[in-house]
N, C-alpha and C positions, 0 to 999 in steps of 0.2 A: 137654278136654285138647288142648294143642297137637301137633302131627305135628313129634315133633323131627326132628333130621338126624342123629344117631347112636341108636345101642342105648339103649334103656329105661335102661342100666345106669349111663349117665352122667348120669342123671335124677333117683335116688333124695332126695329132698329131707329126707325123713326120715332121712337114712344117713347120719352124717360119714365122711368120708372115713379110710381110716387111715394117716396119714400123722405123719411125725416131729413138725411145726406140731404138731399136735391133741395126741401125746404129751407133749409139752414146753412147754404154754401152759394155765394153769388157767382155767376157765371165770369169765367174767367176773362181777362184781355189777352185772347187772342188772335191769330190774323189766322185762323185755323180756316181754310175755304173746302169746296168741294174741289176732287181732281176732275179740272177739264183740261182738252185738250192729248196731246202727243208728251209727255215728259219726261226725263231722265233723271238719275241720279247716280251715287255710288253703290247705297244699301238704300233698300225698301222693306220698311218692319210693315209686318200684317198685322194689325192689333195695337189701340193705339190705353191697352191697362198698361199697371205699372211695369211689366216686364217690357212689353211695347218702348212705353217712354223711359224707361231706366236705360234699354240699350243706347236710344239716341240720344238720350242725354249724355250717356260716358262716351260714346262715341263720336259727338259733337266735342263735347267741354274737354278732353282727354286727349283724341286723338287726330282731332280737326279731319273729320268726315264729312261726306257730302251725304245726308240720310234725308229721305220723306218717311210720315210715316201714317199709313192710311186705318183708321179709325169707320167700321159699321154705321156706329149710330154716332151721337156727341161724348167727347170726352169725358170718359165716368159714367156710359152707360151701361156697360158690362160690369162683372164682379167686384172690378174695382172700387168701382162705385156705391156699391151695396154690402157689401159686408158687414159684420160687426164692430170692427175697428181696432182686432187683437194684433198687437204689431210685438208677436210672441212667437219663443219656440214651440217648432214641432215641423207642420211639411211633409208626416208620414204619419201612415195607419198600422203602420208594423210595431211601435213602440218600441222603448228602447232593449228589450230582452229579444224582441225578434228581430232588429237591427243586429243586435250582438252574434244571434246564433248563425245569421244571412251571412252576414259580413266581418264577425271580428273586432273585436275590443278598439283595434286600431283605425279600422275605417272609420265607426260608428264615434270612435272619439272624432274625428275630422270631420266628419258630416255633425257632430253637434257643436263643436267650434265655429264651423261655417254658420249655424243656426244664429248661436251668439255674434258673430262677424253684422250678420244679416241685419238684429236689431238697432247694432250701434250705428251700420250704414244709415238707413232710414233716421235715427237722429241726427246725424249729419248732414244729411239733405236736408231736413225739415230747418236746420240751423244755420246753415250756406246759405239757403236760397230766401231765407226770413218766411215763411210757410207759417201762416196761422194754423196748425194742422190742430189746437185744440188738446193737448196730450194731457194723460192723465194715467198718474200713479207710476211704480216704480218695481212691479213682479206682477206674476199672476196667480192667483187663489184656484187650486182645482180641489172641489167640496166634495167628502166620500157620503154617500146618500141612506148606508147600512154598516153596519160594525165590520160585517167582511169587506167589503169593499175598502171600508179606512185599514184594514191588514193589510191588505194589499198595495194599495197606493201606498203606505209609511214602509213595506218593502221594495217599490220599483224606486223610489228617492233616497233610499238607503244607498242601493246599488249605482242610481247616478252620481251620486253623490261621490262614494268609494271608487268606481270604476271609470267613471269620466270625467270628475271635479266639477259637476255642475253646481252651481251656489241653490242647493236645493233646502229644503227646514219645515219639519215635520211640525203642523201646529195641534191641540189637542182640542174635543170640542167646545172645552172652554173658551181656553185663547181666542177661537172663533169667534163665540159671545161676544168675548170682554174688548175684542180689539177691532173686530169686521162686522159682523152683523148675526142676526140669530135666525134661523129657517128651522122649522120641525126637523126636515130630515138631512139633519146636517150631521154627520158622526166623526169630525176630526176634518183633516185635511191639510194642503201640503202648500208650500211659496214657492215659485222656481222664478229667479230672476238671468240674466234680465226680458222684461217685457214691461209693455203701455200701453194704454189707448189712446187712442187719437180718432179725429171726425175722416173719415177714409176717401168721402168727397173731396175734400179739402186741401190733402195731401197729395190726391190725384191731380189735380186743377192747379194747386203752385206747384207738381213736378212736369205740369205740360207747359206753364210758362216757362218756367225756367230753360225746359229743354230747345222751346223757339228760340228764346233770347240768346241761346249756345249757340244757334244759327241751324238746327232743324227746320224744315217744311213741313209745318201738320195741314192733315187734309181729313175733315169730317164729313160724316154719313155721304162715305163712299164707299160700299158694301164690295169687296172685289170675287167678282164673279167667274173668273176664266181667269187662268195661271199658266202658261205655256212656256218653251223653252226654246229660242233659236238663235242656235249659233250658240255664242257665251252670253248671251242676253237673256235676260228673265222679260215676262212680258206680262204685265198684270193687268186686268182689263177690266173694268168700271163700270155704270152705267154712265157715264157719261165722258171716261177719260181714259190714256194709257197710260203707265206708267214702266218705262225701259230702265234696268238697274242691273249692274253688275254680279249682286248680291241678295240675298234675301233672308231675314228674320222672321220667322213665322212665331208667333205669339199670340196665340189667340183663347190657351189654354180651354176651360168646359165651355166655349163658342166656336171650337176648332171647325172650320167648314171645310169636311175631310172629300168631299166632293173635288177641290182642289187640286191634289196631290195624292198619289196614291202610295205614297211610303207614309201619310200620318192616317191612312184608313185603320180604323177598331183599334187605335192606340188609346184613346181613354175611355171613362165610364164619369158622364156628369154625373153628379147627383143634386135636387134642388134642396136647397135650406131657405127657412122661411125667420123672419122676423116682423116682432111686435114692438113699438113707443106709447109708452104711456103718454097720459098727461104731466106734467110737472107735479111730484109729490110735496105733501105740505112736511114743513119740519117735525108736525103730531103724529104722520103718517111713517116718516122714515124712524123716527125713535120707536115704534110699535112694533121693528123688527132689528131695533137698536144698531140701528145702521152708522157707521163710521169710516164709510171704504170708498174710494173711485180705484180701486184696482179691478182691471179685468178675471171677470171670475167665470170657471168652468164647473160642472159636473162629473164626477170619473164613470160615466155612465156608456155605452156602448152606442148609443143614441144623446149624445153630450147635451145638454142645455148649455147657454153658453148665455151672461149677462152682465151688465155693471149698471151702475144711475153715471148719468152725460152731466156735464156742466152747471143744463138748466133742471137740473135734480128728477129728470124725466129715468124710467125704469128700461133698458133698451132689453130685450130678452130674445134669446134667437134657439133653433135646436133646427129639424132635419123638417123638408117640404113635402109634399104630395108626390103623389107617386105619378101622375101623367102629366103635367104644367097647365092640362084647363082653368078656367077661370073657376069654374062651377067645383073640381077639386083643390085648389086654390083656397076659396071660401071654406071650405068644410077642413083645411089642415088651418089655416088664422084661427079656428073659433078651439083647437085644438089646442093650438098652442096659446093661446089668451085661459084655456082652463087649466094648462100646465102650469105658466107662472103663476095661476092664483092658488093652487095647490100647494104649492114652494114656498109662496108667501101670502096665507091666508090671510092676515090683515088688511090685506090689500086689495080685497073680493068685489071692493065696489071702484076698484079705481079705472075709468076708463082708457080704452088705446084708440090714440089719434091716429098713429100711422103702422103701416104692414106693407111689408112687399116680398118678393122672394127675386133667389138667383141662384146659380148653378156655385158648386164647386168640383173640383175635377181628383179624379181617383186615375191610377195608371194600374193594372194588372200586377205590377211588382209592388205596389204601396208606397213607391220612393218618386219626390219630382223627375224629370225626363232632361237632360243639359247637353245639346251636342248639335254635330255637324251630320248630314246626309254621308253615307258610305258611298253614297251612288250620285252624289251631286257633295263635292267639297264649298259648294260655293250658297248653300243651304243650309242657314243653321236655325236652330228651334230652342224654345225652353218652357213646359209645361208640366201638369200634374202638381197640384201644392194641397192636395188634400185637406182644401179648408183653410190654410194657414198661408196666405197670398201677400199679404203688406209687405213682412218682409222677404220672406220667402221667391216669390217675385221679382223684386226690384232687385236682390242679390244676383238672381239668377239672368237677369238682364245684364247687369256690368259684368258677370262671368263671359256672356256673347259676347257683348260688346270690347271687353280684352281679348277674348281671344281671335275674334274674328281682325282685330286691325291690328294684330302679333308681328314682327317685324320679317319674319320670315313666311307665315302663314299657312304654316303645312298642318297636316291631318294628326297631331301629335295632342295628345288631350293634356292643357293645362292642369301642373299639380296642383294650384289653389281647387282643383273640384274636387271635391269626395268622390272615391269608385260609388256611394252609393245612388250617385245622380247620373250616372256616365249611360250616354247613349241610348238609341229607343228602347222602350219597353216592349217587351215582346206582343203581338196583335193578342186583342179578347175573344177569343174562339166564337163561332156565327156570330157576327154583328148584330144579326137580326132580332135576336135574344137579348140584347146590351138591356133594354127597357126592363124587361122579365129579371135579370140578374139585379138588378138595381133594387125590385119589388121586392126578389130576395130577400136582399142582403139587410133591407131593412125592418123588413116582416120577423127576419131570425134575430136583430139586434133588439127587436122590443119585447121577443120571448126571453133571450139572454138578462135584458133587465129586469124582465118582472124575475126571472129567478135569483137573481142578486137580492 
């Protein structure tokens, strides 16, 4: 067993989480077993989220591969599973001024076309494969919370806008009002399309049908414990089964079990987010905050909130989790974040939350996803780091593997469709043993940072 970086409690693999997803998404048809026995294949993806099944799926549907692909816990119980259901750009903490100054007008253009690439993918799958995924609205609202702050943000969408052609459109705190809804501390705010929401369980579970029916081997809550190398054989080893493959996919993003492999040791930094589900608001309740939107909506906040009303006109509200994954701090960041959204939307002070759960998102020390092959193993490729923004982010990053790894020549030459700014590992996070404490940081300094905005 690997020496994770939080509490046991965020580990449980045999546990689904209880979360709204889980309640509101029926268990999928599939012939998903555990790995028993001696087996082979061509490729073995580690991790069976959407980068996991994105790869076997392209690599099944595309390029008639022979892939397993072995999944911890059940299908959708990692990140995938739990998110907020932003199938929007982003994928990085650097934003796009520190993208430009990193890397150049020119990459940062290419890495935001891939972003856009990334959302239209995922509606394509969800429309190929006939996916209830639930989708909802057409951009995403990110709300300036202070007059500086709306300066700010109607200058970074200027600049997208001008420098990279992103379909970006400054709204003023009116329009807000008159079109989306009204919050006390709402000062203006910006649209960047394209983006949706969708139920993220949902999306997960018809992208694992799909990818069997391509003719994938899924194999759940078979936790791989030993990863060894002999000969040209990968050897991956189960509690209960082997698994012999040519190749390997590591996808495991902020569940990376770095115990594995010691070229992905102290390559990321989880960090946990937590979310809250209302009850179903009544139509008296959402008019009291003159509500008219199902577009996924953010905060420009350093510690983002992050929410929309689902479907069944339930309030989904999500922002940043507890600093150690116990239960016991767990409880005390829910009760946190249940005073946050009433805060935001005082009207709404007596409305209760049915569900809460948390889960990791994964940071990489450069702030950009991670897209590539082993220097030291050509037959090892990975894709991780989405900094919160996984749906599409993700699943792009999987059919990236997945093309390049079944390339018809197959050599170590990094396909142009990747942006330099995803290319290759991220440099290690200096002592590991600190990763926990840098995290406390990082977030201790983002809540001074807000309060002085």
């Amino acid at each position: 067993m690997t020496d994770w970086l939080y509490n046991d409690a965020m580990y449980r693999f045999e546990t689904p989480e209880q979360s709204y997803w889980e309640a509101t998404s029926e268990s999928p048809n599939l012939d998903a077993t555990r790995l028993e026995g001696d087996l082979q294949c061509e490729v073995a993806v580690i991790g069976g989220g959407y980068t996991g099944l994105s790869a076997a799926y392209h690599l099944c549907r595309d390029h008639q591969v022979d892939v397993r692909v072995l999944e911890a816990g059940h299908f959708g119980w990692g990140a995938s599973g739990r998110n907020g259901g932003f199938c929007s750009m982003g994928g990085t903490s650097l934003g796009t001024a520190g993208l430009i100054r990193k890397f150049g007008i020119d990459d940062t253009r290419h890495y935001y076309q891939s972003q856009a690439d990334a959302v239209e993918l995922v509606h394509n799958i969800i429309i190929d494969e006939q996916i209830d995924a639930q989708c909802q609205g057409d951009g995403e609202l990110e709300v300036a919370c202070s007059a500086r702050s709306f300066a700010k943000l109607k200058e970074d969408a200027e600049m997208q806008f001008r420098l990279l052609g992103l379909d970006t459109r400054v709204l003023t705190q009116e329009e807000l009002r008159e079109r989306y809804f009204d919050m006390p501390l709402q000062h203006g705010g910006v649209m960047l399309r394209p983006t949706f929401g969708l139920h993220p369980l949902r999306y997960l579970r018809g992208l694992a049908v799909a990818t069997e029916r391509y003719g994938a081997k899924l194999h759940e809550r078979c936790e791989v414990i030993e990863w060894r190398k002999e000969g040209n054989e990968h050897v991956l080893i189960t509690k209960e089964g082997t698994l012999r493959a040519s190749k390997v996919v590591l996808a495991t993003n902020g569940f990376t079990p770095e115990h594995l492999n010691a070229q992905f040791r102290s390559r990321t930094l989880p960090l946990i987010s937590a979310i809250v589900v209302t009850r179903p608001l009544t139509d008296d309740e959402l008019a009291a905050h003159a509500w008219q939107t199902d577009l996924p909506t953010i905060t420009s906040l350093d510690l983002l909130d992050y929410f929309r009303i689902l479907p069944d006109k339930r309030l989904m509200f999500g922002g940043r989790g507890g600093f150690d994954g116990s239960e016991r701090n767990a409880n005390k960041n829910f009760a946190a974040l249940t005073t946050r959204y009433r805060k935001l939307f005082p009207n709404w002070n007596q409305v209760e939350v049915d569900y809460r759960w948390h889960g990791l998102i994964c940071l990489t020390r450069r702030l950009t996803p991670a897209v590539g092959r082993l220097d030291s193993d050509a037959s090892v490729f990975f894709a991780f780091g989405y900094h919160g923004n996984g749906v599409n982010t993700a699943t792009w990053c999987g059919k990236q593997v997945a093309d390049w790894l079944a390339g018809a020549d197959n050599n170590n030459r990094i396909p142009p469709t990747l942006p330099r700014v995803v290319h290759d590992l991220p440099k290690r996070i200096p002592i590991p043993s600190l990763r926990l404490f840098y995290a406390q940081t990082r977030i201790a300094m983002f809540r001074l940072t807000d309060w002085l905005k």
